[in-house]
N, C-alpha and C positions, 0 to 999 in steps of 0.2 A: 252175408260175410263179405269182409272186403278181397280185394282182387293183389294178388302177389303178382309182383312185374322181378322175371329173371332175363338175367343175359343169356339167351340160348335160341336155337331154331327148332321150328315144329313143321311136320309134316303127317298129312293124314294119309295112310296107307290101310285098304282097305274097311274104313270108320274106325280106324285106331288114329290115335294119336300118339306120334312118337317125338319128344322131347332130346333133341339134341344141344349137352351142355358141354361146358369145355374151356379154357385159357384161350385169349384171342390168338389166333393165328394156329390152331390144331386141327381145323379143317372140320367145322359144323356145317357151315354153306355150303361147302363141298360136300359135303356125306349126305345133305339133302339132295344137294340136285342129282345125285347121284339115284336117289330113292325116285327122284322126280323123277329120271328115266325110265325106274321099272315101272312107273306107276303112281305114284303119289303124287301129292296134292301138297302144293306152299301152304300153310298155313301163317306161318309169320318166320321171321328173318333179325336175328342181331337179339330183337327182345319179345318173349313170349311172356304174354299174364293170362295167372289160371286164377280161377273162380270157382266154388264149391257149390254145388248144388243138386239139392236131393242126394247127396251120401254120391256123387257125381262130380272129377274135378275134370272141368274143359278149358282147353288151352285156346285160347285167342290172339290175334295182332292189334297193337296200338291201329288207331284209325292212321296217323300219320304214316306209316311205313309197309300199309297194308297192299300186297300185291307185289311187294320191292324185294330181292334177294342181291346181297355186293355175290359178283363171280369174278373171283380172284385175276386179277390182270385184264379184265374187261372191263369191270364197272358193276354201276347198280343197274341191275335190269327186270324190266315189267312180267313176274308170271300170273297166268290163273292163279285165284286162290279159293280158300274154302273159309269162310267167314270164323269156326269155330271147331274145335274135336273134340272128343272125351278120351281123355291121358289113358295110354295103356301102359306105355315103355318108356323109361327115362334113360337113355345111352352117353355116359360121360367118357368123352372124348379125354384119353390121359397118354402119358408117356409107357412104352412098352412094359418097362423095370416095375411099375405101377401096376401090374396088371398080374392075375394068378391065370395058371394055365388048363388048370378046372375047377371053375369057382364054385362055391357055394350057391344056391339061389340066394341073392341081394332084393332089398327093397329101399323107396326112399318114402317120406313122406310128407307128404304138403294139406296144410288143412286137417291134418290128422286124418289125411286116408292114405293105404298105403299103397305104391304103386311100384311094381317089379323096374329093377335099375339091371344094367350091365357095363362092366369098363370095358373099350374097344381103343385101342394101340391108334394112336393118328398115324394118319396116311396109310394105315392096313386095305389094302388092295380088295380086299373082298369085303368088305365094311358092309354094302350094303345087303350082301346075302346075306352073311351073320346077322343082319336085324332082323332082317325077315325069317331067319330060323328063331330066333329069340323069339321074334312076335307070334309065329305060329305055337311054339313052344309054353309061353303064357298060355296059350287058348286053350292048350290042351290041358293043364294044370286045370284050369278053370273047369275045364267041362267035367273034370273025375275029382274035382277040390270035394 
């Protein structure tokens, strides 16, 4: 199956993959390295392409931009990364008004699998906890689905 290229950031937290999408300027790079703090891993920056395989979709970085994240008013800079992940979380970065205040479970799907989504308010201060309860959250789904 061919490889889908979006404009977004990945970050592998814990061997999840989490897909940060969004309008430029709403703070995906930011809400990575933010994750990069607690713990995760660059996976790719600006543009991530996912690929299906075995009923399996893994986010990857273009070879050009691979290891690169722009950090707002600093520049492009050099982090570890992790070659590949398999998609757990898809988090679209939107406007607050955008957003419900106990959502539903959301999904999106790419390649015809489906994979748990959540809108989160740019520049929400605890961004990056609220993923990591989401991503726990999924697992839990998962393990009593």
């Amino acid at each position: 199956m061919s490889s889908l290229t979006l404009h977004g950031t990945t970050v592998a937290l814990h061997g999840n993959g989490i897909l940060i999408l969004g309008k430029p300027g709403m703070g995906k790079s930011s809400l990575a390295l933010e994750l990069i703090d607690r713990g995760a891993c660059l996976v790719a920056d600006d543009q991530t392409c996912l690929n299906l395989e075995k009923d399996v979709i893994y986010a990857y970085c273009p070879l050009s931009l691979k290891g690169l994240i722009e950090v707002y008013g600093v520049g492009l800079c050099s982090f570890p990364s992790q070659d590949r992940v398999p998609l757990s979380l898809v988090i679209e970065i939107c406007d607050l008004q955008e957003m419900s205040r106990l959502p539903d479970p959301t999904f999106v799907r790419y390649h015809g699998i489906k994979v748990p989504a959540l809108k989160m308010a740019k520049h929400d201060p605890l961004a990056s906890l609220k993923v990591e309860i989401k991503l726990n959250l999924t697992e839990v789904r998962k393990d009593y689905a």
